[in-house]
N, C-alpha and C positions, 0 to 999 in steps of 0.2 A: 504494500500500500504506500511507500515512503514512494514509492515515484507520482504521484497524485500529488496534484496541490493544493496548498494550502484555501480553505474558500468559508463566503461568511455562512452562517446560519441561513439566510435566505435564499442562498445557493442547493441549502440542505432540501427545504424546504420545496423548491423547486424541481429537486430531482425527486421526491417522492411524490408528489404532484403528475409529472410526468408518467412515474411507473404505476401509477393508481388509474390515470387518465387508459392506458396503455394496457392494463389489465395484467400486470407482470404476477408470474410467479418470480421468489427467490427471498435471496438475504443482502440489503442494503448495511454492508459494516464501515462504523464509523471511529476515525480513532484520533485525537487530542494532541495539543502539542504538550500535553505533560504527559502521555502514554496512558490515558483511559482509551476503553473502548466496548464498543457497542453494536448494535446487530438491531433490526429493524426487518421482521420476516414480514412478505406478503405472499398472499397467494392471492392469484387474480386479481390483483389490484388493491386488496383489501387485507389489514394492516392484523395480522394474528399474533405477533408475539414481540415482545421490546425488551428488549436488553440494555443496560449501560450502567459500567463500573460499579458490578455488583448486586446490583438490583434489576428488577423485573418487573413486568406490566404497567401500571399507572405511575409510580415509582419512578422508573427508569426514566418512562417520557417526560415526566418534570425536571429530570436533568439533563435530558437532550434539550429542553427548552431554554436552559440555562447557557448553553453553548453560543460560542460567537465565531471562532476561528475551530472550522474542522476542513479534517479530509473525508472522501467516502468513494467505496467502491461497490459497482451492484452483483452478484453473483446469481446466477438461474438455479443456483444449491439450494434448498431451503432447509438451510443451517440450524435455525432458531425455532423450535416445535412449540409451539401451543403451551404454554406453565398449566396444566387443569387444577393446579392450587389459585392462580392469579390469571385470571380470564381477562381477556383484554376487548374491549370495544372499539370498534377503527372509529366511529364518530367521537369519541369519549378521546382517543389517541391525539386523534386531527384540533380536537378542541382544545387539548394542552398544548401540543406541537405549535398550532398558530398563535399562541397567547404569550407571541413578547415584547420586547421594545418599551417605550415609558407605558403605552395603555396598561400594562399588565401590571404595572408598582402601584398602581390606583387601585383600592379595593372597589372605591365606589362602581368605576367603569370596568373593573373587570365582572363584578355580578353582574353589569351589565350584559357584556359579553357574553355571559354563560348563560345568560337569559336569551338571547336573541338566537347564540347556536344552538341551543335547545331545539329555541322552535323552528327557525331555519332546516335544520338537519333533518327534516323529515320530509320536506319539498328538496330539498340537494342534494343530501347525502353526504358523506363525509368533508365534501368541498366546502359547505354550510362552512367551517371555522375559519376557513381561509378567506371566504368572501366578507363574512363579517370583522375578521382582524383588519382587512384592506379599507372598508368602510367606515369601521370606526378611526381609522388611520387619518382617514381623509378628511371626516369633519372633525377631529380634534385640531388637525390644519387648517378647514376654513373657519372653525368656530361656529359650526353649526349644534343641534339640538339634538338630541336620545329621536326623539320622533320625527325629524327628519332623516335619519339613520335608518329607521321602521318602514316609512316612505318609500326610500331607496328601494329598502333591502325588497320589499314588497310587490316594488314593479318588475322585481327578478324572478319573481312566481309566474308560470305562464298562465295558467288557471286564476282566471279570476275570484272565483270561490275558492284555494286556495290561499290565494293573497289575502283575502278577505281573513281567512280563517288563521291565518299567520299573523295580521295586525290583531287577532281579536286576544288570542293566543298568548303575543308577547303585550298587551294593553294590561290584562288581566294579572302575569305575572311580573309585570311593573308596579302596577297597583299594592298588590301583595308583597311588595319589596319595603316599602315605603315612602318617602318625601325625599330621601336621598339620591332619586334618581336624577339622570343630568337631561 
């Protein structure tokens, strides 16, 4: 792997993106410039097992998310089998993998975040975390609203009655959050 270079987190992010898009079988292994590493099995695109330095499942992907400077190589081997102690969800994976940068040191706009990929995720699929990290990305740069963000995200449903049922969806569990929403 030392002949790979060195690339940021959004690089990471985009080549798994890619192999999801792509429907790849294998193991995407990933390794640090202080020598951790990690392992990122899919099959068909979708994301079954996460490794990295030591820990596994939910675990792990919160420290892949922590990453800034990695290498990574993809393999058709599916290296990294299934933990049946630590079950992993590829929407649940996608939604820590996309949660970083300053939105994510904001507790307030991250339950945000976890609120929108919630509901999102079931009109997109696993892609849901990445279009809403990009979204909320965007209006913390224009200085836009939580429900302008809802908007957006909204007229990405093609299903009008889904869209509908998507703003009602994240309406309700804004509400139920409380006053601290942005």
């Amino acid at each position: 792997m030392s002949a790979e270079p060195w690339l940021d987190y959004d690089a990471l992010i985009a080549e798994l993106k890619r192999l999801q898009a792509e429907h790849r079988t294998g193991t995407l292994f990933i390794a640090t410039a202080d020598n951790h590493g990690g392992q990122i099995a899919l099959h068909n695109g979708v994301i079954v097992a996460v490794r990295f330095h030591r820990r596994n499942g939910m675990e792990a992907a919160r420290e892949i998310q922590k990453l800034r400077t990695v290498r990574f190589n993809f393999t058709r081997e599916l290296g990294a089998s299934p933990d049946p102690g630590q079950p992993v969800s590829s929407p649940a994976v996608w939604a820590v993998l996309a949660d970083s940068g300053s939105m994510a040191a904001d507790d307030g706009q991250a339950g945000v975040r976890t609120i929108l990929t919630t509901a999102l995720t079931e009109y997109l699929g696993p892609m849901a975390a990445i279009v809403v990290r990009d979204q909320l990305r965007d209006a913390e740069r224009a200085g836009r609203e939580t429900l302008d963000v809802v908007e957006a995200l909204a007229r990405g449903v093609d299903d009008p009655a889904a869209a509908a049922a998507f703003k009602a969806q994240v309406a309700t569990a804004l509400a139920a959050r409380g006053p601290r929403r942005r």
